[in-house]
C-alpha positions in Angstrom: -107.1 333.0 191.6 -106.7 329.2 191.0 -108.9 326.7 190.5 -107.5 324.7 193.7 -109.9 324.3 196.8 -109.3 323.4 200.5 -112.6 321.3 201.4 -112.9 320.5 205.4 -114.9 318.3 207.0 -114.7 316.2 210.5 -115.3 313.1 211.9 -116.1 311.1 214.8 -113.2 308.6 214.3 -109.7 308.1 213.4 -111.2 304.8 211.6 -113.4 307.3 209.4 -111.8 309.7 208.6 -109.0 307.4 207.1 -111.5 305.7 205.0 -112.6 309.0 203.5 -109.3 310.2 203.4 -107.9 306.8 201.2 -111.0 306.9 199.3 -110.7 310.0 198.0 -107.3 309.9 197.4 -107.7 306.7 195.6 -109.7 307.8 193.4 -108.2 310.7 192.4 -110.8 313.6 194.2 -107.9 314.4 195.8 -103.9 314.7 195.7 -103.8 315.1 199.6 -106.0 315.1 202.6 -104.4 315.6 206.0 -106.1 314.4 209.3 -105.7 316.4 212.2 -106.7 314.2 214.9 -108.5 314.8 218.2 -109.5 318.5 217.6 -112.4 319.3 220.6 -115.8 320.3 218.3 -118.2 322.7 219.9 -121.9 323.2 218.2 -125.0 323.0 218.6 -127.1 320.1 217.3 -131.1 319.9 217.2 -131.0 322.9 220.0 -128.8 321.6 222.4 -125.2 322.6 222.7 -122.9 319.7 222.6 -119.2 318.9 222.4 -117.0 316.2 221.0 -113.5 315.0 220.0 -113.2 314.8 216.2 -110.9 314.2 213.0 -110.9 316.8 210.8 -110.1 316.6 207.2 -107.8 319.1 205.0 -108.6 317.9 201.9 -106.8 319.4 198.8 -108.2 319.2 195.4 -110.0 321.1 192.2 -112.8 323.0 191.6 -113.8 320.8 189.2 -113.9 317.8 191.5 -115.4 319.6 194.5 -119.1 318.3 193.5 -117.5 314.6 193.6 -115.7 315.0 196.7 -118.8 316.5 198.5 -120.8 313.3 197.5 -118.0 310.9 198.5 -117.9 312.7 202.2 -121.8 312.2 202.4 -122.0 308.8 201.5 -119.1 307.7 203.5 -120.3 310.0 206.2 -121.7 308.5 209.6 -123.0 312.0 210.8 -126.4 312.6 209.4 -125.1 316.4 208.6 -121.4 315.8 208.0 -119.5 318.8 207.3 -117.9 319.9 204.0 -116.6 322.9 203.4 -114.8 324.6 200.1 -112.5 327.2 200.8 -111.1 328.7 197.3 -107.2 329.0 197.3 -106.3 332.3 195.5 -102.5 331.4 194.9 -99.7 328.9 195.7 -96.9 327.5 195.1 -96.9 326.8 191.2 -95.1 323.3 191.6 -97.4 322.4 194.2 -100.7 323.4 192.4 -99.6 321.8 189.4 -99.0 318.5 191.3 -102.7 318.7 192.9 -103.5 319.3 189.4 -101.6 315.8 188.1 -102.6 313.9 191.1 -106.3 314.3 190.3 -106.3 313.6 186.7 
């Protein structure tokens, strides 16, 4: 067990999700976030079911950032329940979890 995390999220635009994506990594919440762009989103939303293209958001980080990175994605957030995520990452590549490690120091 690490204490490296995979948060997701998604959003409605290419234009957002870059801004959260550079935000975070500018300020060090996270080494890496990859957008994956025009994924097709099916859910339901106050009891309809509805369907949308989306960004969604890999973003790499630590545990001990996670809270940070959850308030950063709701305050840059347009949705008014934006997605996020935390998936724990049980092992890795040490090089590569060390470099997540320096890159959000």
């Amino acid at each position: 067990m690490t204490d490296k995390r995979l948060v997701l999220t998604t959003c409605g635009s290419e234009e957002e999700a870059e801004r959260i994506a550079q935000y975070l990594v500018e300020n060090r919440l996270a080494a890496c976030v990859n957008v994956i762009p025009q994924i097709k989103s099916i859910y339901r939303w106050q009891d309809k079911v509805e369907s949308a293209r989306e960004w969604l958001l890999v973003v790499k980080t630590t545990s001990k950032n996670f809270d940070q990175v959850r308030d950063a994605i709701r305050g840059l957030h347009s949705y008014e329940v934006p997605e996020c995520i935390s998936l724990m990452i049980d092992d890795g590549s040490a090089t590569y979890l060390e470099w997540i490690d320096d890159s959000t120091k």
